[in-house]
C-alpha positions in Angstrom: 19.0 -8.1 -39.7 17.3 -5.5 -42.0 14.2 -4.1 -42.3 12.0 -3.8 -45.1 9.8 -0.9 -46.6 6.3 -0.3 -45.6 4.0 1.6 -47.2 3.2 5.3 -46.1 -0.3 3.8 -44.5 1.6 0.8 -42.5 3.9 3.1 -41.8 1.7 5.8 -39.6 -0.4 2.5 -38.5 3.6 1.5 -36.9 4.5 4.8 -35.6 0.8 4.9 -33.6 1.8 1.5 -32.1 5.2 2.1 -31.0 4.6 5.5 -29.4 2.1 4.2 -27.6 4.7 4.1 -24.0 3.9 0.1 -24.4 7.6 -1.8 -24.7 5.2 -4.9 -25.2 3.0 -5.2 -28.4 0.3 -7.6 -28.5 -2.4 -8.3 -30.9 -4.9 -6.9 -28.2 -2.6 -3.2 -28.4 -2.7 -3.3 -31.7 -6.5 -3.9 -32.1 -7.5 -1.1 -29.7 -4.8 1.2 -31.3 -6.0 1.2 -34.2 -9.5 0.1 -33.8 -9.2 -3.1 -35.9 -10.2 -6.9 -35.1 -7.8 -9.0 -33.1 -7.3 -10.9 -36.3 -6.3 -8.5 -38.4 -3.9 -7.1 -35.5 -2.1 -10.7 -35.6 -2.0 -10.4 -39.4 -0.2 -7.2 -39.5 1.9 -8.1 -36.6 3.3 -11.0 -38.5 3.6 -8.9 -41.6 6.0 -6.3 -39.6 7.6 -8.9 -37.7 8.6 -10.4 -41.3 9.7 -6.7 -42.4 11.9 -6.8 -39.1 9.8 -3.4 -37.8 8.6 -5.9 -34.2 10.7 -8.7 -32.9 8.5 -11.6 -31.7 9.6 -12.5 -28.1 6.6 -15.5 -27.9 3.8 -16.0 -29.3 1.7 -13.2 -29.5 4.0 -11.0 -27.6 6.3 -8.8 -29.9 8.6 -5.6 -29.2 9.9 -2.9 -31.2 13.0 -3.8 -32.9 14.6 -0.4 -31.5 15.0 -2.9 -27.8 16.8 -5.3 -30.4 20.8 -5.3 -30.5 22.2 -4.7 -33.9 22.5 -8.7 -34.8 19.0 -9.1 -33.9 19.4 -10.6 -30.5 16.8 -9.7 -27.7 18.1 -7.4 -25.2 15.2 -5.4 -24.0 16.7 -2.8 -21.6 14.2 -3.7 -18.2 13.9 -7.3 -17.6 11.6 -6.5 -14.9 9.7 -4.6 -17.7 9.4 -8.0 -19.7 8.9 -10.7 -16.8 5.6 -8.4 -15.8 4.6 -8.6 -19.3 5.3 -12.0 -20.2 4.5 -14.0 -16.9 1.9 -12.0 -15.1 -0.3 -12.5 -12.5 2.6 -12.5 -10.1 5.8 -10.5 -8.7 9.5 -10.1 -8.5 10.7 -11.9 -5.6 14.1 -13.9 -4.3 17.7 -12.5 -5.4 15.8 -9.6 -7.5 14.0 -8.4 -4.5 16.6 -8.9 -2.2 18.8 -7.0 -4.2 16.0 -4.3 -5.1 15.8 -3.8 -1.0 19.6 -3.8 -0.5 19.7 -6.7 1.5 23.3 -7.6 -0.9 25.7 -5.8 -2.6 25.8 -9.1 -5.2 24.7 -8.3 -9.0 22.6 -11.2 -10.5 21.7 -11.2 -13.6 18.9 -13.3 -13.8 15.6 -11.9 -12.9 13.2 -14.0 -10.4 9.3 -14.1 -10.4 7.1 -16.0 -8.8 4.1 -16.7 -10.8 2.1 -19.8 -12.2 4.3 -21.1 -14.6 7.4 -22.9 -13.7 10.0 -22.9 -16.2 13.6 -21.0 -16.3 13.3 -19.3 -19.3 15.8 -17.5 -21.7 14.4 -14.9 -24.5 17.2 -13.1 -26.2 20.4 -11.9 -23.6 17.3 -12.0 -20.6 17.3 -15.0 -18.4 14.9 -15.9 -15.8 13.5 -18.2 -13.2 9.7 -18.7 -12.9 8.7 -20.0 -9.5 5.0 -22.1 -9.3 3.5 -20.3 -6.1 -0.2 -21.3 -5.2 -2.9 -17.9 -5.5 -3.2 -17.7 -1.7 1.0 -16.8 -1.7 0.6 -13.4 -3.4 0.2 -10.8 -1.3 2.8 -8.2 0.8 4.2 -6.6 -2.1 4.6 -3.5 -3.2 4.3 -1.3 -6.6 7.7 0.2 -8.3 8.0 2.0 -11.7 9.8 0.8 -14.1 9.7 3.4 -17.5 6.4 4.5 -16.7 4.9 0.8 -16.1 3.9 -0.3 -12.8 5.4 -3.6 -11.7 4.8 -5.4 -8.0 7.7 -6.8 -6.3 7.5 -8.5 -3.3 7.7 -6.3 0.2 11.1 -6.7 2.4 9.5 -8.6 5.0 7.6 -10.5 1.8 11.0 -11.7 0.3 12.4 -13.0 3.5 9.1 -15.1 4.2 9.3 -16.3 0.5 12.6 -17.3 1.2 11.8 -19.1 4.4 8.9 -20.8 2.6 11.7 -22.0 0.3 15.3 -21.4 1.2 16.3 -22.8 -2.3 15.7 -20.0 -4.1 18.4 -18.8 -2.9 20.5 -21.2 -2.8 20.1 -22.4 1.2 19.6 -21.6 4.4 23.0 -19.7 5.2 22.1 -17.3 2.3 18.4 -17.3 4.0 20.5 -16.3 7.5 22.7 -13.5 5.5 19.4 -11.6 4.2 18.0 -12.2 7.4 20.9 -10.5 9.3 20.4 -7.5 6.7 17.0 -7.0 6.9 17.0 -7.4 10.6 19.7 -4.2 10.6 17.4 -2.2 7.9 14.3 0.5 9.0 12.3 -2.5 7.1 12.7 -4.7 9.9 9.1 -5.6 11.3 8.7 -9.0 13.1 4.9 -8.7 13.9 4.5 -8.4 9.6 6.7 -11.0 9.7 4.5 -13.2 11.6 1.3 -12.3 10.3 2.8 -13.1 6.4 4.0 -16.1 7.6 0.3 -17.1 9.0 -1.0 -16.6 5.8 1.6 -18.7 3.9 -0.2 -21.9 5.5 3.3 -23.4 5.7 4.4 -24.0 9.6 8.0 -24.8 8.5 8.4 -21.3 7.9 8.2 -20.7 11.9 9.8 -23.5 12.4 12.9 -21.6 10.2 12.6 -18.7 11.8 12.2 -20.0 15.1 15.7 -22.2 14.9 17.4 -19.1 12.9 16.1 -16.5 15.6 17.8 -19.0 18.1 21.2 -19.0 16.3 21.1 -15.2 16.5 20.4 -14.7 20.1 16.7 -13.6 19.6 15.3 -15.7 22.4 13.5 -13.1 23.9 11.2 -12.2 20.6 10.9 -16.1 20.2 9.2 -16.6 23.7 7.1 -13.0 23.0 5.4 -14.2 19.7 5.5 -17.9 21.3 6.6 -19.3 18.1 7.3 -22.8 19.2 3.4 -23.0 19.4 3.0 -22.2 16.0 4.7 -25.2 14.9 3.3 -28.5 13.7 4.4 -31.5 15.3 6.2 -34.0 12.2 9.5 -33.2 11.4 10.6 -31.1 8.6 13.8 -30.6 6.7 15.7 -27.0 7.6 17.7 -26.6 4.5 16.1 -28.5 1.4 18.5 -30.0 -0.5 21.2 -31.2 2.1 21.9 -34.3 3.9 19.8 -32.8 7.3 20.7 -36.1 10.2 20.5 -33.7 13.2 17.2 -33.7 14.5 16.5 -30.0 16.3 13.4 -31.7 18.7 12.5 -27.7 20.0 11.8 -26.5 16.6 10.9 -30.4 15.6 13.7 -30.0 12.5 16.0 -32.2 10.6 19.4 -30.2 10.2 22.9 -30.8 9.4 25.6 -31.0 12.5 27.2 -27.9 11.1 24.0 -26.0 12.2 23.6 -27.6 15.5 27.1 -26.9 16.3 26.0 -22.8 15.3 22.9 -23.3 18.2 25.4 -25.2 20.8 
């Protein structure tokens, strides 16, 4: 890739842009930076996109081509920076939370956010999964700075309710029972947030999850003090999505596979 010239006015009309602490350029930036119409915004956009001055990322979204590796290939520096940007309202969540909270010592490189859109996306070297989560779902998290931009990420005891909403974002329920163990060990431990977030998931599987997990732990004691077997709806539901569940667990009034009765026996 190689850029082009610009003139000496485009050029100061750039410069304002890009030191503007935005690593995301958008028609509506550019607009209010240089107090122009939207419409001429996008036409200048797409004239230093062309120059190779902005990379476009999607449509309407652009960055400067100093994130951009030498051959041109996306690789902006923050993921986190460009999820916010790009998929917003929503948060960082699963494997990127439970990493952010030290709940593993695993490195994944794909960057998870739970928003409206549900797609796994890749844009240059950055991949990503998008998780559809209805409006009522966001809530418990909490703001970190990233390069001066504010970004939400979902709260420790947040990530393991989203996680026992749906244990295959992680890949299952024995990864669900690893965080668990973590965050049960960390000063972020709280189980009466716990069971408030749950309540306000409006998804009684989640105690039902918890409930049978608690069990498998020895935790009958805090079972019995938040009474979580009443919180429980009565048809039966499937512990770990995505295996072959043929147990039926009639306390917690869930479908499992033998290997996890045998863990309860």
């Amino acid at each position: 890739m190689k850029t082009k010239g610009i003139g000496t006015e485009y050029r100061k009309k750039l410069a304002k842009v890009i030191t503007s602490e935005n690593d995301i350029i958008t028609p509506d930036l550019v607009s209010k930076i240089l107090n122009i119409s939207l419409q001429e915004a996008g036409r200048i956009l797409s004239r230093w996109h062309h120059q190779c001055w902005v990379k476009r990322v999607k449509r309407g979204v652009y960055i400067p081509i100093a994130a951009t590796d030498a051959d041109g290939s996306l690789s902006i520096e923050d993921p986190w920076i460009l999820a916010n940007n790009l998929f917003s309202p929503g948060y960082i969540a699963g494997f990127s939370a439970i990493k952010h909270w030290d709940f593993t010592d695993q490195i994944f490189e794909t960057t998870t956010f739970f928003t409206t859109k549900n797609r796994h996306p890749v844009i240059g070297s950055s991949r990503f999964h998008l998780k559809t989560i209805s409006s009522h779902k966001v809530f418990g998290t909490k703001n970190v700075w990233r390069e001066n931009i504010k970004i939400a990420v979902s709260d420790p005891t947040k990530t393991i309710v989203d996680l026992l909403d749906d244990p295959s974002i992680v890949g299952g329920m024995r990864i669900v029972q690893d965080v668990f163990i973590e965050y049960k060990n960390t000063e972020y431990y709280d189980l009466d947030m716990l069971v408030i977030y749950a309540e306000k998931m409006k998804n009684k599987t989640i105690f039902k999850r918890l409930g049978f997990l608690m069990e498998t732990l020895g935790l009958e004691q805090d079972i019995k003090k938040y009474g979580l077997e009443n919180k429980i709806s009565l048809g039966y539901s499937e512990f770990d999505p995505g295996l072959k569940n043929n147990i039926r667990i009639s306390r917690w009034k869930l479908k499992a596979t033998n290997a996890w009765k045998k863990s309860n026996d």
